[in-house]
N, C-alpha and C positions, 0 to 999 in steps of 0.2 A: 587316413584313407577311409572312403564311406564302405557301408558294407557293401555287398556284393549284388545285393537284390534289394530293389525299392518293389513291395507290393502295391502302390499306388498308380502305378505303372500297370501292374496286370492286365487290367482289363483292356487298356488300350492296346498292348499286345496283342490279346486275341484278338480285338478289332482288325486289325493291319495283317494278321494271320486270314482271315476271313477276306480280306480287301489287299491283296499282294498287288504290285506291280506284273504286267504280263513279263517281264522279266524274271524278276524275281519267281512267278507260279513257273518258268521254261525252265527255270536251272533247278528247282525243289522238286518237280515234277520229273524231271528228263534226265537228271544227274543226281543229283543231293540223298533224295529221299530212300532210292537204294545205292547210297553209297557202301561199301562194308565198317566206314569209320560212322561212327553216329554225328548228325546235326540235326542240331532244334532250330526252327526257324521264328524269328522277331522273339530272340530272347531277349528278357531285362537282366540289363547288370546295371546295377550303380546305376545312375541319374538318367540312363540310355536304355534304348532298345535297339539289338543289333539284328542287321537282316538276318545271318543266317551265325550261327556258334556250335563248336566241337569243346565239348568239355577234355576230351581224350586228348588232340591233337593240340590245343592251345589254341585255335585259329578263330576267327570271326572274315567273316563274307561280307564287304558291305557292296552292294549295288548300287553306283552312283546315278541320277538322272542328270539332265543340262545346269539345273540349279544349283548341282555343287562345283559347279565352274566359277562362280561369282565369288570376288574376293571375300563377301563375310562368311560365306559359308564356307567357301578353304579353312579361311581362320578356326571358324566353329568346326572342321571336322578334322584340325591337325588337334585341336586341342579333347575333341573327345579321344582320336588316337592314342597321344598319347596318357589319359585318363584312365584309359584298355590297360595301354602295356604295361602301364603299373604291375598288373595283376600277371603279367607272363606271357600275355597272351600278344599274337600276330594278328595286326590287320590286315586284308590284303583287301583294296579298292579295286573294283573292276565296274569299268564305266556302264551303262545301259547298254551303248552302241556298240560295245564289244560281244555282249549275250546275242544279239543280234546278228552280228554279222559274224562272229568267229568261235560259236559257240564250241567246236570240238578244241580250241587251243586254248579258249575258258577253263573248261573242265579237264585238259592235259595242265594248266598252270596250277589249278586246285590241287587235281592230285600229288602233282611235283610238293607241293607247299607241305600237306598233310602228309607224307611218307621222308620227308625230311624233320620235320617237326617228332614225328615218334622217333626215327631212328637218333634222334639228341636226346629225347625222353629219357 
């Protein structure tokens, strides 16, 4: 298993921190960022950078756009999946269109996900 953090990565990170999806800025900005469970957004682990991670909770947020519809990208994103849960951690995908249009049941599904994940902690 690779380590946990690639720093060659970092910087790109912040890039994509500075340049979020208006998705991704609706759910860090309107949910995430005062959640009471902490989350870092465009963390690097391993080979990846994930939209949104809970070190506490075990979870990683990824915000899908139409592009990961397309069969190689399924491929490439069961296989970082399971790359993650190596480590323990839950992916949970929630499409773009769903921040959009169903944002309060977004962030009732997060919460559910995180207050489950500790109570197994």
């Amino acid at each position: 298993m690779q380590p946990k953090h690639n720093k060659q990565l970092t910087p790109y990170a912040k890039q994509l921190r500075k340049d979020m999806t208006k998705e991704e800025r609706h759910l860090w900005y309107d949910f995430l960022r005062s959640y009471p469970v902490r989350f870092s957004r465009q963390k690097v682990l391993g080979q990846y950078i994930v939209d949104f991670y809970s070190a506490e909770a075990k979870i990683i947020i990824e915000l899908d756009g139409s592009q990961h519809y397309e069969l190689s990208a399924q491929r490439e994103d069961a296989h970082r999946s399971a790359f993650l849960e190596e480590y323990g951690l839950t992916v949970i995908r929630i499409p773009n269109s769903e921040v959009n249009r169903n944002f309060e049941a977004v962030c009732a599904h997060i919460d559910t996900a995180v207050r489950q994940s500790l109570s197994h902690g």
